[in-house]
C-alpha positions, 0 to 999 in steps of 0.5 A, a space after each residue: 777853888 779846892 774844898 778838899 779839907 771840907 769833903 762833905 759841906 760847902 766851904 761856909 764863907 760862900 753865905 751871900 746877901 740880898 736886900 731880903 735874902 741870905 743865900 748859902 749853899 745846900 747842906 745835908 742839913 736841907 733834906 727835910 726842906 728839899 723833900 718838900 720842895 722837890 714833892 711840890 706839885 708845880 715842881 713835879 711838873 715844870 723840873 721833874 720827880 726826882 723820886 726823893 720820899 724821904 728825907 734821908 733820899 734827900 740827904 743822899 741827893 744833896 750828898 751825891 749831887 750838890 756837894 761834889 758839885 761845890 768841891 769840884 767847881 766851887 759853886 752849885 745849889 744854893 738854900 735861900 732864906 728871907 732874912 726877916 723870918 730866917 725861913 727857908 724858901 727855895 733854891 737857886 744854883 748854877 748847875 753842871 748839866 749833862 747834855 748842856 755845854 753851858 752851866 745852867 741856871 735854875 731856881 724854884 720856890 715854895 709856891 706860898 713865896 712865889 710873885 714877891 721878886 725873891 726868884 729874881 733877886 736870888 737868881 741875879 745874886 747867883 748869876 753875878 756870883 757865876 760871873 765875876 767870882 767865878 770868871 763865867 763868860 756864859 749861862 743857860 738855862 732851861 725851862 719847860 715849854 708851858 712854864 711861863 713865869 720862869 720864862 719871864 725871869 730867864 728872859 729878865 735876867 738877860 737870857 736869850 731864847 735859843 733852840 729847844 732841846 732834850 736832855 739825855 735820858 729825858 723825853 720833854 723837849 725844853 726851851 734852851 736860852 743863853 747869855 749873849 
């Protein structure tokens, strides 16, 4: 899917639904909730600082990291938005990782919305997004080794645990899981 004549935003018809939830892709409209998000104390420690301070640092982050991700693949970090409020949430995405053969699943939400089912609802959207509009046979995911709760949703979203590794240029060995 090519998004050549959109070089710098999602295509906007990728806006999916849930029960509760509207999930669009990032924009650079998103810096200045992706600059709280990712300044988050749990995000901090269980994904890693990112070193976004502002909210121009985010824009560059969605720039340089989100968006090419769509136009090469189609698919990337999605914004996710509760439909009763129209508030932003979180994000969840299917990511191109160096040092991962497997494109990788992986979520976080502001923590005043965590314990509600948004994680897993918004992550089974995306899996199913992965999988049959995008023809993926397989996803990981990875979480560090005391982050139990994402543990839990990996594992609910039909991962299996498989080995731990580490990324390039990381130090933090992570639980590795996978689609069978």
């Amino acid at each position: 899917m090519s998004l050549k004549n959109q070089p710098n935003q999602p295509k906007e018809n990728n806006f999916y639904e849930t029960e509760r939830l509207i999930i669009r892709p990032m924009s650079l409209d998103d810096g200045e909730f992706l600059l709280d998000l990712y300044n988050r104390p749990k995000f901090i420690q269980y994904i890693g600082d990112r070193h976004i301070k502002t909210v121009s640092d985010a824009e560059n982050y969605i720039k340089n990291k989100f968006l090419p991700q769509f136009e090469k693949l189609g698919f990337g970090n999605y914004m996710v938005i509760t439909k009763d409020e129209n508030k932003k949430i979180g994000g969840v995405g299917i990511f191109e990782r160096e040092g991962l053969d497997v494109v990788d699943i992986g979520f976080s939400l502001l923590e005043e919305f965590e314990g509600k089912g948004y994680a897993y609802e918004a992550a089974i959207k995306v899996k199913s997004i992965g999988m049959d509009e995008y023809g993926l046979k397989k996803l990981s995911a990875i979480t560090a080794k005391d982050n139990f709760s994402s543990q839990k949703l990996i594992e609910k979203l039909g991962l299996k645990f498989k080995n731990h590794v580490t990324l390039p240029g990381e130090d933090e060995e992570l639980r590795y899981y996978e689609t069978e």
